[in-house]
N, C-alpha and C positions, 0 to 999 in steps of 0.2 A: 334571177336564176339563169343561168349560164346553158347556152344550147347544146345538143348533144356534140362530139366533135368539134365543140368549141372552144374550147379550156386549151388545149395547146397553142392555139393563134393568142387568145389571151395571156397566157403566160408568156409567150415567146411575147410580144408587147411590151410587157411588163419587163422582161430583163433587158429587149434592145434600148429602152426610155432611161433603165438602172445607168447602161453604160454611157448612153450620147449625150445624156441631160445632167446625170447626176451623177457623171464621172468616175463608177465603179467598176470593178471588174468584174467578170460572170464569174470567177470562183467567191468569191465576198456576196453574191447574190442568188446562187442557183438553190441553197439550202430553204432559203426564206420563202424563196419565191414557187419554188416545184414542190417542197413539203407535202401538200394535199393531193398531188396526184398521183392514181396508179403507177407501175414501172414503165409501162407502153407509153401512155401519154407523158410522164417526165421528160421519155428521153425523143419524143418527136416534139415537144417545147424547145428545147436546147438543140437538137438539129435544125429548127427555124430557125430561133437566134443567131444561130452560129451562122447560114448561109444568109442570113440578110447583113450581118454586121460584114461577112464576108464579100457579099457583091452589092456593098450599097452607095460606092462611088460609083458603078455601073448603073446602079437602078437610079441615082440622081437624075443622068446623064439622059433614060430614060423617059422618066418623069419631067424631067425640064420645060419642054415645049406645050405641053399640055397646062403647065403652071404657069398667070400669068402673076402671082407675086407668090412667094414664100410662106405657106402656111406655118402655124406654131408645131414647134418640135414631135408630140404627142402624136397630130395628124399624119405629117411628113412622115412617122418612120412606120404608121398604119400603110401608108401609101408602098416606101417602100418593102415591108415585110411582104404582102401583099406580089408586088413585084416580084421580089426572088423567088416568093414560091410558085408565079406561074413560069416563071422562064430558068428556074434553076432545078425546082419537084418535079417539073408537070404539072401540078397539079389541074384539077378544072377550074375553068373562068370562072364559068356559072357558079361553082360552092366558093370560091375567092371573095369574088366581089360580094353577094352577097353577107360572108360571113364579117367581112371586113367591116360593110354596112351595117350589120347587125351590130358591133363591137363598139364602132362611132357613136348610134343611136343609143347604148345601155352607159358611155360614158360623158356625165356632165359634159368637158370643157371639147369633147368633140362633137357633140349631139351636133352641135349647127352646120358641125362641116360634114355630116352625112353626105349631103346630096354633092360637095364636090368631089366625095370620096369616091361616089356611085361610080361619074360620069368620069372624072380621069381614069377610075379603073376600066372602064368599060373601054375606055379608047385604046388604055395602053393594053390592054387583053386582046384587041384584034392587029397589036402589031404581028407580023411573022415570026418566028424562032428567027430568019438571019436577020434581021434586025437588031433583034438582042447583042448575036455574035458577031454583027462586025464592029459594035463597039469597042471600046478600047479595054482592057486591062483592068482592074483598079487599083490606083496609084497608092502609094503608102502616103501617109499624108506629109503637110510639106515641111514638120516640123523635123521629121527625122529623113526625107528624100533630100532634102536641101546638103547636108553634113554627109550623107554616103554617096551621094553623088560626085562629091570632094575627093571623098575616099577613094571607089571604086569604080567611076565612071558611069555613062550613060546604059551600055550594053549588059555590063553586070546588075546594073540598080532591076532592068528591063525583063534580065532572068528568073531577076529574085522574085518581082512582082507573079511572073509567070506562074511560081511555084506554090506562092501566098493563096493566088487563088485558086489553084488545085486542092488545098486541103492537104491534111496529112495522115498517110495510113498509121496502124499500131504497131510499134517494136517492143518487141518483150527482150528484156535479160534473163537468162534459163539460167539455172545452177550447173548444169552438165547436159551434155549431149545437145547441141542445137541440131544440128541435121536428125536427129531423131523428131525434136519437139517441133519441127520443120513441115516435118512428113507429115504428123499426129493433127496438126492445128489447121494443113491446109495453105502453108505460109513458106518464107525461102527463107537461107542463111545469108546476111548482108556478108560485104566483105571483113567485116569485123568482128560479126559473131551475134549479133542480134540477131531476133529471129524477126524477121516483117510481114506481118499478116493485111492485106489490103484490102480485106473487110472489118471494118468495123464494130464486130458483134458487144453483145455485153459482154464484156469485163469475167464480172463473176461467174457468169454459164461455161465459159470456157474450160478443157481438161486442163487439170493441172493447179488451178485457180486455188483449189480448197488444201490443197497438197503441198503449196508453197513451193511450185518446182521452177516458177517464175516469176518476173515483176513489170509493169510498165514500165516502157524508160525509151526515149526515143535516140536512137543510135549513137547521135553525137551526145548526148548527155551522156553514154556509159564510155565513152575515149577517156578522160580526164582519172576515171579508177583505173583504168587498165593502165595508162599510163606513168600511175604511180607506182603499179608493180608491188605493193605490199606481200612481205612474205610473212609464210608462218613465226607465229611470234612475237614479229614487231608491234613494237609500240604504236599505233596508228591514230591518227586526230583526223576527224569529220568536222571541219568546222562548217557553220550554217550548215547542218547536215538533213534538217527533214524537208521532203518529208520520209526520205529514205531511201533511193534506192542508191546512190552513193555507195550511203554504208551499209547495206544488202553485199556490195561487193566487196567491197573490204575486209568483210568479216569472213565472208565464204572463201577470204584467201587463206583461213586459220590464223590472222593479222588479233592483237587487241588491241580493241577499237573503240575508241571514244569518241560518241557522239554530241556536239556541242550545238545549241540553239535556243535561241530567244525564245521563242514561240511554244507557249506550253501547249496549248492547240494543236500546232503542227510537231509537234513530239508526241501527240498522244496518238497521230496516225502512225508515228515511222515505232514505235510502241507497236502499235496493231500489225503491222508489214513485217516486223523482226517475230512476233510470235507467228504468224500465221508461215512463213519461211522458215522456222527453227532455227533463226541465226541469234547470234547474242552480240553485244554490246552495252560498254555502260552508256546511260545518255544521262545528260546535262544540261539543265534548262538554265541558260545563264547570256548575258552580254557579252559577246567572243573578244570585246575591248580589255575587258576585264578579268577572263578568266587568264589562270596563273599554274595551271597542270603542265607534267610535261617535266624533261624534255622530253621530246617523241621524236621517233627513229625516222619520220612522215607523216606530213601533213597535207590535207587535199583543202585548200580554200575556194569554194565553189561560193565566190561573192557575192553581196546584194547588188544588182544591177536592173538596168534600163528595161531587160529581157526581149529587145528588139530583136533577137534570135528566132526571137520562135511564134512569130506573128501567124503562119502558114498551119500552125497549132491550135494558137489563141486570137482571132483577129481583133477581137476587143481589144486587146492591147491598143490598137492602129488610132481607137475611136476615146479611150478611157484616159488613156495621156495624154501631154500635151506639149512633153519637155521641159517643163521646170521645175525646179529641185536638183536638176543633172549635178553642176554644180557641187552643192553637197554630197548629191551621190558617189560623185568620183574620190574628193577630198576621203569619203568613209571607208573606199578601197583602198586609199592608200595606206591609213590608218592601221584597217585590217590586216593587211598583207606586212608591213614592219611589225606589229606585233606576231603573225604566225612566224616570221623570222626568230623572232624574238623567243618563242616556246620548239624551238629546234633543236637535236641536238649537235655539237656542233660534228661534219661529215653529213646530215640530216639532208632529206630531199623536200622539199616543196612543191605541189603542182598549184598553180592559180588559175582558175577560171573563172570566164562570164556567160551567159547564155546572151549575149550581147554582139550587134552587127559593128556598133561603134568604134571604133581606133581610139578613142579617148578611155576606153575601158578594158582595152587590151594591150597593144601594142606602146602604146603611150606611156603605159602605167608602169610596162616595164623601162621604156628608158629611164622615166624619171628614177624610177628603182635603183639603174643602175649608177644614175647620179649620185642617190645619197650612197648605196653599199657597193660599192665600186669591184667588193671581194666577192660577191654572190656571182657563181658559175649560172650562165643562162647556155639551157643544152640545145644546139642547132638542127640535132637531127630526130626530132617527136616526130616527125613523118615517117621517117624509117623505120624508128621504132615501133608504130600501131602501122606498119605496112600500107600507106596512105599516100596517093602519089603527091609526087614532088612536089608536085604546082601549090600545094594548099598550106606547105610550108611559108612561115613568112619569118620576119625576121627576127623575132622575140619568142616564139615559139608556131602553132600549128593554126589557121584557120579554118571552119568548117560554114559553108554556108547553104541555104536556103537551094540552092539552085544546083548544087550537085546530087550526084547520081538522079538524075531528070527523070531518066525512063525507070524508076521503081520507087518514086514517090521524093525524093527528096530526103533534107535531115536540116536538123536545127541550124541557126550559125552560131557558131561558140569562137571562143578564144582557148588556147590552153596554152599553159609553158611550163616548163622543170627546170625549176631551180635547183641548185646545191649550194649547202653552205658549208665552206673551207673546214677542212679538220681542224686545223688552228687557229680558226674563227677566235676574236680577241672584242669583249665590249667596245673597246675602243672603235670599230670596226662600223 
């Protein structure tokens, strides 16, 4: 029997062991695993997970001296949950270690390591709070710091981390009026039109929620629809589209709109998001290699990617990867991206994105592009056009990363560019 108050340290357990051990994501895990608990305790289960997986190169760092070898995995991340929640909650020593203790002792292949669980915690609980802080940062790990540090240097890798572990607050896409839903919610209007609210609250308690007058979507995810600019009418293609807020905006431009995606799953939430918004779209549960619709006036391919974007969101990402498969991954981008060419019509616009920090998934993908379709207009000025300064222009289209706008929380790092394909566009081509 599970002690009162202790089902969230448990749970939160159970999904940081999902991600470090058994190399899944917390979205592939939080249903399974929080199921049986009220709404209160699901969501401070997932708020431990999320700050331990968040500061848990710091609570190593921590921990270290106190360890004189390497406990087994299960232990260690008792140790560090444990950890972030005295120096990241507050929480009390005294209900910590005990409970931790308690957790050790109820599970087999920890029982034995109760008593070093006690006594590390006990030592690391009378460290000071600046001890904590003048630790270092936590580094992204070194599969993906190694290749962006190529990229973008030491100073920027050093931002992004900054921002990683700040967390990130909630952006809604409104249908109309953001400075109204601004004032209502409690929250400001970014410079693009999001609204950012920097509490966290539930989701669904929120005005507006039941009315469909908004959606989650964090700022740089909603650049890539505005930038396609869909007008009433057209023909519009969502590929990899759910789980919807994409094509949320799309639709709401009076555009029709085609939603294309593998994943019946995840069609049956952007299903859920289109009725509860009152927007319409057809969708289409299909292999975007394969499907053969079209042409279309525009297309937004928002591709499968690495998602190293948006760590500062999800940091399991940091801990559930490992980088491999890249590889195939990129090969699938380009795949993808020659066929939405391909379902064009010709004059047609293209936008491609990644929610991706890497060059090899943005920038790259365009040269190679330009390699084989040498005809494909790549547009220079997507910065100017979403009113975005200069600086975040890059040379194949727009980058957004992690570590801008600092002082109001940040936004994803995406890639995006706008293509055009020639009015005389010829297969030969």
């Amino acid at each position: 029997m599970t002690k009162s108050g202790q089902a969230p340290r448990l749970a939160a357990l159970q999904l940081v062991d999902g991600v470090t051990i058994r190399k899944r994501l917390l979205s592939e895990l939080t249903r399974e695993t929080l199921a049986r608990l009220p709404d209160e305790e699901r969501a401070r289960a997932l708020r431990l997970a999320t700050s331990g997986l968040r500061w848990m190169d710091r609570a190593d760092r921590l921990l270290g001296p106190h360890l004189k070898k390497r406990p087994p995995p299960e232990v260690l991340n008792m140790l560090r949950l444990a950890t972030a929640e005295l120096f990241v909650d507050g929480s009390a020593a005294h209900g910590v270690v005990h409970s931790y203790v308690d957790i050790a002792r109820g599970t087999p292949r920890s029982r034995p390591f109760s008593g070093l669980i006690n006594a590390v915690l006990r030592k690391v609980s009378a460290s000071p709070p600046e001890t904590w802080a003048a630790l270092p940062l936590p580094r992204m790990p070194k599969w993906l710091r190694k290749p962006l540090l190529a990229d973008y240097g030491k100073p920027v890798i050093e931002a992004m981390e900054a921002a990683h572990a700040k967390g990130a607050p909630l952006d809604l896409t409104v249908k109309a009026d953001p400075q109204e839903w601004a004032e209502r919610l409690g929250g400001q209007v970014t410079p693009t039109g999001s609204v950012r609210l920097q509490d966290n609250a539930q989701v669904s308690a929120l005005a507006g929620f039941g009315a469909g007058s908004w959606w989650v979507q964090d700022a740089a995810a909603a650049l890539p629809a505005r930038l396609l600019a869909a007008q009433p009418g057209e023909k519009v293609l969502d590929m990899c589209a759910a789980p919807g807020g994409k094509t949320m905006q799309l639709a709401a431009t009076g555009a029709k709109v085609t939603a294309l995606d593998l994943s019946a799953k995840r069609m049956d939430v952007l299903r859920e998001n289109l009725a509860r918004t009152g927007l319409n779209a057809d969708l289409v549960t299909e292999d975007a290699l394969y499907f053969a619709g079209g042409p279309f006036d525009a297309i937004l391919l928002d591709a499968p990617c690495s998602a190293t974007g948006t760590i500062r969101r999800h940091p399991d990402l940091a801990h559930a990867k490992t980088g491999e498969g890249f590889p195939e991954l990129f090969a699938l981008q380009e795949k993808m991206l020659d066929h939405a060419i391909g379902l064009l019509k010709p004059g047609g616009r293209l936008v491609y994105c990644t929610c991706s920090l890497l060059f090899d998934e943005g920038e790259e993908q365009i040269n190679d592009l330009k390699l084989r379709m040498p005809d494909i207009r790549v547009d220079t000025g997507v910065a100017e056009r979403l009113g975005l300064p200069a600086e975040w222009q890059v040379s194949q289209g727009l980058r957004t990363r992690p570590d801008h706008w600092p002082d109001t929380g940040g936004m994803d790092g995406f890639f995006m560019t706008l293509l055009q394909k020639p009015a005389d566009w010829q297969i030969s081509s």
